[in-house]
N, CA, C and O of each residue as an XYZ file, in Angstrom:
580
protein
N      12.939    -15.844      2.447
C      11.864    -15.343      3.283
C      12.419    -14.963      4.651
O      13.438    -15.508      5.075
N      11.700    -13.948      5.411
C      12.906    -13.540      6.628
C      11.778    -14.292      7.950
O      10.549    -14.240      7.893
N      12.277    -14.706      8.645
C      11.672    -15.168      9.815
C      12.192    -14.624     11.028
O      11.509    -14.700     12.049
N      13.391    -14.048     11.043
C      13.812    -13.013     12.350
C      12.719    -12.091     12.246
O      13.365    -11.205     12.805
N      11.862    -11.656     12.064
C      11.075     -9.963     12.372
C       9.677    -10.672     12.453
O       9.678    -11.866     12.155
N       8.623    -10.163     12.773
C       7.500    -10.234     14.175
C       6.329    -10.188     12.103
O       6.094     -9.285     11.300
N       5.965    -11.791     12.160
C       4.857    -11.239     10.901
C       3.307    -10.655     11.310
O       2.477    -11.461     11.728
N       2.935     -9.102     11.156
C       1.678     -8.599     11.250
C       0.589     -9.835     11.231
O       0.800    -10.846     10.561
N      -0.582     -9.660     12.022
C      -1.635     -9.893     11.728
C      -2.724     -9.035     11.476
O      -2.739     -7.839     11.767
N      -3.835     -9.798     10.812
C      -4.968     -8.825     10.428
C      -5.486     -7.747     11.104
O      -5.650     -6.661     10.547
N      -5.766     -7.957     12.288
C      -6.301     -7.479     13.400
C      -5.782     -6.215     13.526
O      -6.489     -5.453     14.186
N      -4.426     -5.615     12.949
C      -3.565     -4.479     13.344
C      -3.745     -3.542     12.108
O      -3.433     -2.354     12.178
N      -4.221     -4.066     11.053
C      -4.979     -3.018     10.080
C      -6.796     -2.847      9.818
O      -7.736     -3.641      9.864
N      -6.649     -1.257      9.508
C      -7.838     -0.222      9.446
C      -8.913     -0.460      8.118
O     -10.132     -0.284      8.110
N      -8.203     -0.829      7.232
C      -8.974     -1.070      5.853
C      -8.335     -2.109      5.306
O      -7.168     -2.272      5.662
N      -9.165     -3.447      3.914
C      -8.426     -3.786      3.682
C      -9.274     -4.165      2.195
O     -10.491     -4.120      2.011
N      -8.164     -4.559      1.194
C      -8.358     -4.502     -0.354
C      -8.716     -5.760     -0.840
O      -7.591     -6.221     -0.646
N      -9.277     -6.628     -1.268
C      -8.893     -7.707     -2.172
C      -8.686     -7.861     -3.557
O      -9.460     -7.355     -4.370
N      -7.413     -8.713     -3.982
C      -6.984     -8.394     -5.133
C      -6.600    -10.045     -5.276
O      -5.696    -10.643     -4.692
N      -7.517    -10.542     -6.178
C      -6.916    -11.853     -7.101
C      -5.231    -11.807     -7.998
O      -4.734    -10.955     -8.734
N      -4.920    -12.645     -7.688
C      -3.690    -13.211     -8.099
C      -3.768    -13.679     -9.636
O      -4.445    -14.669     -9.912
N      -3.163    -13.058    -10.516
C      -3.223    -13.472    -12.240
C      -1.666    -14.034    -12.145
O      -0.686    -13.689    -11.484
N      -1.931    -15.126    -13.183
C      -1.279    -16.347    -13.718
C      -0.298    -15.273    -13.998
O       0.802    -15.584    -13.540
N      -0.303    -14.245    -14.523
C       0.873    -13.379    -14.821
C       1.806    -12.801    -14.269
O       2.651    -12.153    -14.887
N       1.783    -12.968    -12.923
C       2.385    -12.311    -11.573
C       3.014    -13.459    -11.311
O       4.025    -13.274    -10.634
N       2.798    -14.608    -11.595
C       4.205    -15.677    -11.381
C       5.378    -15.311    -11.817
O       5.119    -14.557    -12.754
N       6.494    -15.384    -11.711
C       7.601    -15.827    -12.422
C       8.233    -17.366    -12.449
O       7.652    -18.289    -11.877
N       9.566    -17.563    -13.221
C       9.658    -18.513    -13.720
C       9.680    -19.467    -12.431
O       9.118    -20.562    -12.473
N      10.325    -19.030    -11.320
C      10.312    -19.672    -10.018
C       8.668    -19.815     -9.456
O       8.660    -20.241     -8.300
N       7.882    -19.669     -9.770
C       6.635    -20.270    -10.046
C       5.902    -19.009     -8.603
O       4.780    -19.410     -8.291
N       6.272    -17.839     -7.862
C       5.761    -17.526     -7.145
C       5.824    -16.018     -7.663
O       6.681    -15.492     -8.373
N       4.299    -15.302     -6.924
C       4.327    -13.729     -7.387
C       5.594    -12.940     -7.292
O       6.130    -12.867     -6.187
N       6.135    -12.342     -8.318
C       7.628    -11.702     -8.878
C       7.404    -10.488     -7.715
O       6.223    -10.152     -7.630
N       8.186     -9.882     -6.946
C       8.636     -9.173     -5.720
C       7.927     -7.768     -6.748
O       7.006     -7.299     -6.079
N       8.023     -7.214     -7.708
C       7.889     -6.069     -8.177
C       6.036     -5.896     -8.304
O       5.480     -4.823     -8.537
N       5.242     -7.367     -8.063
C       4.222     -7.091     -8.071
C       3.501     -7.043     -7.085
O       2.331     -6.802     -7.380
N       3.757     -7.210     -5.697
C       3.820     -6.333     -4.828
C       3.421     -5.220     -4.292
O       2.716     -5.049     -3.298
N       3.957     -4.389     -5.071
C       3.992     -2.890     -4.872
C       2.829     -2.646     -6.140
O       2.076     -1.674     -6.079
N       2.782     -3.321     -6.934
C       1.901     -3.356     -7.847
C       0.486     -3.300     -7.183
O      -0.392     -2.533     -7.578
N       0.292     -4.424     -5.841
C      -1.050     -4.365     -5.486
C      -1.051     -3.387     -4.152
O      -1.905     -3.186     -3.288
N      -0.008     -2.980     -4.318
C      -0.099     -1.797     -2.923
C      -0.669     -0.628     -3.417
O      -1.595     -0.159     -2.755
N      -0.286      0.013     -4.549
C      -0.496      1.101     -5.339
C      -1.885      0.332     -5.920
O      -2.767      1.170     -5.734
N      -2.164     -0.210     -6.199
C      -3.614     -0.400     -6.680
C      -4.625      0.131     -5.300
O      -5.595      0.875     -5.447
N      -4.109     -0.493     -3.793
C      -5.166     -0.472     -3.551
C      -5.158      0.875     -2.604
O      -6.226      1.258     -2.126
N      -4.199      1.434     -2.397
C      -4.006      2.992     -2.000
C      -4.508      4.098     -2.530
O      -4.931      5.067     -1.899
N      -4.438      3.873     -4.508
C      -4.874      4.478     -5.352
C      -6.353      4.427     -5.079
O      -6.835      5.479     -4.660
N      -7.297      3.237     -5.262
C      -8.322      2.557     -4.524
C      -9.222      3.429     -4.005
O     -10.218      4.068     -4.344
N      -8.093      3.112     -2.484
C      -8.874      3.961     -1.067
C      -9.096      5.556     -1.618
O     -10.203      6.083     -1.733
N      -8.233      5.988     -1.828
C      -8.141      7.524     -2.265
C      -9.349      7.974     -2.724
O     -10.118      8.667     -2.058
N      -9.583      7.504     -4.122
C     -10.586      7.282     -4.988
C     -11.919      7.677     -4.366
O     -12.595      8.705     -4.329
N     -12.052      5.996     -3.726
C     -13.288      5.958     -3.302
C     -13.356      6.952     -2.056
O     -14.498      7.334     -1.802
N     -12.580      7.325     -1.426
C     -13.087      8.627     -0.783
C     -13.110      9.926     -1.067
O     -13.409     10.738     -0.191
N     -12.781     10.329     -2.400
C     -12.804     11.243     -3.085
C     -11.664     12.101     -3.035
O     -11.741     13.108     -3.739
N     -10.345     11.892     -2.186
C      -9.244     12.400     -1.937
C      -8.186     12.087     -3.308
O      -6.986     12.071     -3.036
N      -8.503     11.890     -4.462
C      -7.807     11.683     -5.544
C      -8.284     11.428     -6.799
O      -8.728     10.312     -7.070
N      -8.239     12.679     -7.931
C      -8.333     12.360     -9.290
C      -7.713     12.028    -10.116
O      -7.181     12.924    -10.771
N      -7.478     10.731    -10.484
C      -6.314     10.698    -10.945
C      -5.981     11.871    -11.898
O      -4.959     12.555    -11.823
N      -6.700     11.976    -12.553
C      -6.053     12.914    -14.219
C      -6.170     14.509    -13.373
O      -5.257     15.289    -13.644
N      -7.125     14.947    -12.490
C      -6.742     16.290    -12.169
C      -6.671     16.849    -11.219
O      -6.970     18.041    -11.285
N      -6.272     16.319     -9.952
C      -5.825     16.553     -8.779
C      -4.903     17.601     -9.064
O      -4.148     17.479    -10.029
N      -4.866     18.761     -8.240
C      -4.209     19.556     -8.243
C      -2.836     19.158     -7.159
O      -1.874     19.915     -7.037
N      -2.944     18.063     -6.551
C      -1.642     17.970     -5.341
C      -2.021     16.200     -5.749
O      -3.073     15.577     -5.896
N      -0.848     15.914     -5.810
C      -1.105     14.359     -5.769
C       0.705     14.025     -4.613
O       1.459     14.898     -4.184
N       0.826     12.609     -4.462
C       1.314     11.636     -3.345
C       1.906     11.083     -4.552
O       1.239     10.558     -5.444
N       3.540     11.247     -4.567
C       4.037     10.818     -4.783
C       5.290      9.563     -3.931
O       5.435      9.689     -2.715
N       5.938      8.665     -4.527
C       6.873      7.974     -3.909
C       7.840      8.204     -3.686
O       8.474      8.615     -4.658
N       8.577      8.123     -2.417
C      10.289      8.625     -2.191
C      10.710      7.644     -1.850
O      11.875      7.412     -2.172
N       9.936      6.587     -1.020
C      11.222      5.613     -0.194
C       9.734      4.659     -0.206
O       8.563      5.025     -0.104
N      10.540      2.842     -0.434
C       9.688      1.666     -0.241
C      10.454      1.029      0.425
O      11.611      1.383      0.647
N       9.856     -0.155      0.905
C      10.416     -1.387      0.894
C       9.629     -2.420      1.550
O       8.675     -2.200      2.295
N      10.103     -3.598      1.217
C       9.267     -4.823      1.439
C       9.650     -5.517      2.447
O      10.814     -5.121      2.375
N       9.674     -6.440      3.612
C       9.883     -7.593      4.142
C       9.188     -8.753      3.703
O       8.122     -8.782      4.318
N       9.296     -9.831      2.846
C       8.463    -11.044      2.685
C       9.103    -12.312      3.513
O      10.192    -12.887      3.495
N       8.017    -12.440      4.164
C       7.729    -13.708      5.225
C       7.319    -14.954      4.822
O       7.572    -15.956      5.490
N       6.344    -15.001      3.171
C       6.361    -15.874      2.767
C       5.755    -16.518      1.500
O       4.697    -16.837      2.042
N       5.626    -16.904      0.382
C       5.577    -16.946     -0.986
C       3.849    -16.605     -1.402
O       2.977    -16.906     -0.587
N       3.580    -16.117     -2.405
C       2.325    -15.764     -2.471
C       2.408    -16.480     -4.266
O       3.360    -16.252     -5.012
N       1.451    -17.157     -4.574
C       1.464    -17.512     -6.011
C       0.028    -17.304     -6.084
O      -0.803    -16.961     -5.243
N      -0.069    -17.726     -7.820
C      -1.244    -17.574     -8.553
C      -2.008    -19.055     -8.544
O      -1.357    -20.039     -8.896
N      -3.669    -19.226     -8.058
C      -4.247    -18.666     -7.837
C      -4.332    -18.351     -6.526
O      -5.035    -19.183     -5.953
N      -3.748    -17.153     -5.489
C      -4.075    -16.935     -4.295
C      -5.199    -16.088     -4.541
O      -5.598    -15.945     -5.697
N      -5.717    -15.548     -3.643
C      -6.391    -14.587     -3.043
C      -5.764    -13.892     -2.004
O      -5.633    -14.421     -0.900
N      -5.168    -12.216     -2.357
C      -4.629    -11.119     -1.699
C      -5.800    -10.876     -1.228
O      -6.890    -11.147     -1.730
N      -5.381     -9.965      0.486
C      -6.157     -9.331      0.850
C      -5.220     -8.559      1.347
O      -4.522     -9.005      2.257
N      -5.061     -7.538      0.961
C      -3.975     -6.054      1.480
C      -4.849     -5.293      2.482
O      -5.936     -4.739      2.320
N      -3.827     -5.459      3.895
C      -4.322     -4.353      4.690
C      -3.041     -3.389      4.367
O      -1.891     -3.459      3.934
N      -4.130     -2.309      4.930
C      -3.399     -1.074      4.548
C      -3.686      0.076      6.382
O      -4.775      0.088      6.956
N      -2.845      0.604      6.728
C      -2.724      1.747      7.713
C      -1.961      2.816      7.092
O      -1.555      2.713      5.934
N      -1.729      3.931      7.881
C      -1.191      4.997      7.843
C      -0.615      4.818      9.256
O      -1.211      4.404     10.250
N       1.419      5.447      9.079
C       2.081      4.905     10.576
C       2.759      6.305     10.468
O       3.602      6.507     11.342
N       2.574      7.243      9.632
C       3.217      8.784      9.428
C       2.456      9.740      8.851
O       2.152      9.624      7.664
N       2.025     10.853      9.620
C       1.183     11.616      8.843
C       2.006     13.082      9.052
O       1.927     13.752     10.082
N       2.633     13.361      8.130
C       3.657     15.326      8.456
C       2.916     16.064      7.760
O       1.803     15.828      7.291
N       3.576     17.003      7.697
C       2.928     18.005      6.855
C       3.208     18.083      5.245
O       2.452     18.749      4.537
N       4.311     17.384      4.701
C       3.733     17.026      3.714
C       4.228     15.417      2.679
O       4.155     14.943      1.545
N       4.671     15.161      3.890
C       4.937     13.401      3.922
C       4.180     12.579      4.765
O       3.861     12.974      5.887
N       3.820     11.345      4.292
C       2.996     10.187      5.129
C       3.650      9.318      4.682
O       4.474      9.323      3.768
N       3.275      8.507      5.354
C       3.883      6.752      5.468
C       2.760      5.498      5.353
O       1.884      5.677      6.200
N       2.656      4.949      4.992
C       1.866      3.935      4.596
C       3.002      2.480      4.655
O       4.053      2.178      4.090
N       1.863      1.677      5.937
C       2.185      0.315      5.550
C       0.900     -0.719      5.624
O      -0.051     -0.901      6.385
N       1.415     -1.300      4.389
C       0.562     -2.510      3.620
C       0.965     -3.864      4.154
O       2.153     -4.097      4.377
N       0.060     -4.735      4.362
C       0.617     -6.266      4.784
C      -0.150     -6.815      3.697
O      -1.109     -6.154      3.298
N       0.139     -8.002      3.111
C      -0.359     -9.073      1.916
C      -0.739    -10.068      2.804
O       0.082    -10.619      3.537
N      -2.164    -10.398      2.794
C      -2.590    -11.581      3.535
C      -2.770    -12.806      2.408
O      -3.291    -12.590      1.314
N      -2.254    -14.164      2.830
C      -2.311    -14.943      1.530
C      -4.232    -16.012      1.779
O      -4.314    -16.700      2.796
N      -4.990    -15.993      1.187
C      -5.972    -16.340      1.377
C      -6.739    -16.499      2.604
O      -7.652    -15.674      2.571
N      -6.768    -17.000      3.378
C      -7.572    -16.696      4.865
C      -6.390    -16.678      5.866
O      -6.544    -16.558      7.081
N      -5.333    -16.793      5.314
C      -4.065    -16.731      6.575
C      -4.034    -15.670      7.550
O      -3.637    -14.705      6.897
N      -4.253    -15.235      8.918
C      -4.173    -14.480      9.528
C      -2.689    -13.757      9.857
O      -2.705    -12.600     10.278
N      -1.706    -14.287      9.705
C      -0.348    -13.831      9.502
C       0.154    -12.975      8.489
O      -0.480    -13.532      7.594
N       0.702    -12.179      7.955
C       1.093    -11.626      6.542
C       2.534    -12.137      5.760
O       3.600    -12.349      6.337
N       2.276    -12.276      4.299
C       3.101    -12.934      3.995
C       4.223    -12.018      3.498
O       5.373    -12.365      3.225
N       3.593    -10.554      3.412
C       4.734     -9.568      3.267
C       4.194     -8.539      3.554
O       2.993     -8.427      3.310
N       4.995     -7.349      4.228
C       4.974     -6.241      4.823
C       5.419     -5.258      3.914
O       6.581     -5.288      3.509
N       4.635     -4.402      3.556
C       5.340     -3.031      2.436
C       5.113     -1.885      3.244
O       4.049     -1.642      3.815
N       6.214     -1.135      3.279
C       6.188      0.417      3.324
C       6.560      1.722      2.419
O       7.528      1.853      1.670
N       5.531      2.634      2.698
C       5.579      3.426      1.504
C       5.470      4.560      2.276
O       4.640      4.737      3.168
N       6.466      5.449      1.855
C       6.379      6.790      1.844
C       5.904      7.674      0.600
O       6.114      7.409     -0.583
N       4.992      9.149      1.281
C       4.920      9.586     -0.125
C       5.362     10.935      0.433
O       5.410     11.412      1.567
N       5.674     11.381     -0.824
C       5.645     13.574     -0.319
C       4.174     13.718     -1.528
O       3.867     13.148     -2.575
N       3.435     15.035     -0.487
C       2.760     15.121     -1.655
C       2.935     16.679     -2.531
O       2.707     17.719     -1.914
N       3.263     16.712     -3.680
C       3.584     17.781     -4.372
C       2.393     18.512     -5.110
O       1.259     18.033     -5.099
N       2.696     19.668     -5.739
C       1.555     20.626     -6.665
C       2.323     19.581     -7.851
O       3.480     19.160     -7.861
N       1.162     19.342     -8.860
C       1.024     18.377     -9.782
C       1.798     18.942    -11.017
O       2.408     18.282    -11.858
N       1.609     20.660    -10.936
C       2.082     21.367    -12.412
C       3.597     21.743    -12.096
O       4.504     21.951    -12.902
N       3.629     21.779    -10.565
C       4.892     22.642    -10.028
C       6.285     21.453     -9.868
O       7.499     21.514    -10.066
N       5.267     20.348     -9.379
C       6.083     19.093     -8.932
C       7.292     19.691     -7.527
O       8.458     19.393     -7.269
N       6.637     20.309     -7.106
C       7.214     20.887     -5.577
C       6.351     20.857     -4.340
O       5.194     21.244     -4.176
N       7.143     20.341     -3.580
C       6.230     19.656     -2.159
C       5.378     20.655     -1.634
O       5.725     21.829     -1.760
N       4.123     20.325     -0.961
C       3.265     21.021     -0.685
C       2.433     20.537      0.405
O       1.912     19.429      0.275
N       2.182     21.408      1.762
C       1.234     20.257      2.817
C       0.046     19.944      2.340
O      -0.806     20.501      1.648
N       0.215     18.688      2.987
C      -1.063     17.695      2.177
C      -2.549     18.509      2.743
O      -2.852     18.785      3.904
N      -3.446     18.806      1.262
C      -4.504     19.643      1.910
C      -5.363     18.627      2.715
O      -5.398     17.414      2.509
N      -6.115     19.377      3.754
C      -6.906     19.003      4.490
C      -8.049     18.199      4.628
O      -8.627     17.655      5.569
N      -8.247     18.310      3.071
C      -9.258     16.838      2.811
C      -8.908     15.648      2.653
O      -9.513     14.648      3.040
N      -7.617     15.723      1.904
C      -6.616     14.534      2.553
C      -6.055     14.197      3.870
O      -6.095     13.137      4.494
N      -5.632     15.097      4.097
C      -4.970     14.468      5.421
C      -6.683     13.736      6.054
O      -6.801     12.524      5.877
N      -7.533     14.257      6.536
C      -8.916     13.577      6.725
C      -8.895     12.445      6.644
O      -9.041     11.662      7.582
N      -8.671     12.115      5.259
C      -9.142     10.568      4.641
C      -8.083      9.668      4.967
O      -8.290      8.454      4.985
N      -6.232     10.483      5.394
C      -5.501      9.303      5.387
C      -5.520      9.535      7.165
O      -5.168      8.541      7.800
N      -5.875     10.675      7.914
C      -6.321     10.182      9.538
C      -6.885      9.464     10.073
O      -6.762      9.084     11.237
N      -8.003      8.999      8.839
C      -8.500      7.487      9.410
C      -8.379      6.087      9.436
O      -8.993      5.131      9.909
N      -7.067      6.365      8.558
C      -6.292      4.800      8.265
C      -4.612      5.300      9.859
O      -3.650      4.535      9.931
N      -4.678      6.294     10.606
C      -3.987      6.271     11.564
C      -3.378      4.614     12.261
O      -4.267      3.763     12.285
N      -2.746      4.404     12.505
C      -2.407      3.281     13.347
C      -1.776      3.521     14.476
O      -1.470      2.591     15.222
């Protein structure tokens, strides 16, 4: 777990997700496996999108794809917790954004891990980058930080 770097609190994110912890996200070391994670980041990004109408999954003509992640964890999250993922936007280009997620572990005001996500967003048939249209960018200007 890293304790040199500054752990987020709630207060510094715009929206936030809750996502129960399944017995299945343990590993054998008895705490949620690092790859699931990103598992509840993409759930709840996918989520936000959704519910603001900025994403179909099956026919979006431009979708947000992934180029670059990574995690800092500050500190163990197991099953049964209760996630609460905040989520901001810390990059908005023309046709890359940045997204970072913090994992809150049940009412803890500290985060127990920090994710960042970049996406490019591409034409879906072309799979070639494209600026993010304007009804998106909208929906991810208000997760700004």
């Amino acid at each position: 777990m890293n304790s040199r770097t500054e752990r987020p609190v709630r207060s510094a994110f715009s929206h936030f997700s809750a996502i129960q912890t399944r017995w299945g996200d343990n590993d054998a070391f008895g705490h949620v496996n690092n790859v699931v994670y990103y598992a509840y980041c993409e759930s709840t990004i996918c989520a936000y999108l959704i519910e603001h109408e900025a994403l179909d999954i099956m026919s979006s003509p431009v979708i947000g794809v992934v180029v670059s992640s990574g995690c800092t964890y500050h500190a163990s999250v197991s099953f049964p917790d209760l996630i609460t993922v905040g989520m901001k936007v810390t990059h908005l280009g023309t046709s890359s954004m940045r997204y970072e997620l913090a994992l809150f572990r049940n009412d803890e005001q500290q985060a127990s891990a920090v994710v960042q996500m970049t996406y490019v967003y591409v034409d879906r048939s072309a799979n070639d980058p494209v600026p993010i249209p304007a009804s998106i960018r909208d929906v991810l200007g208000r997760l700004m930080a």
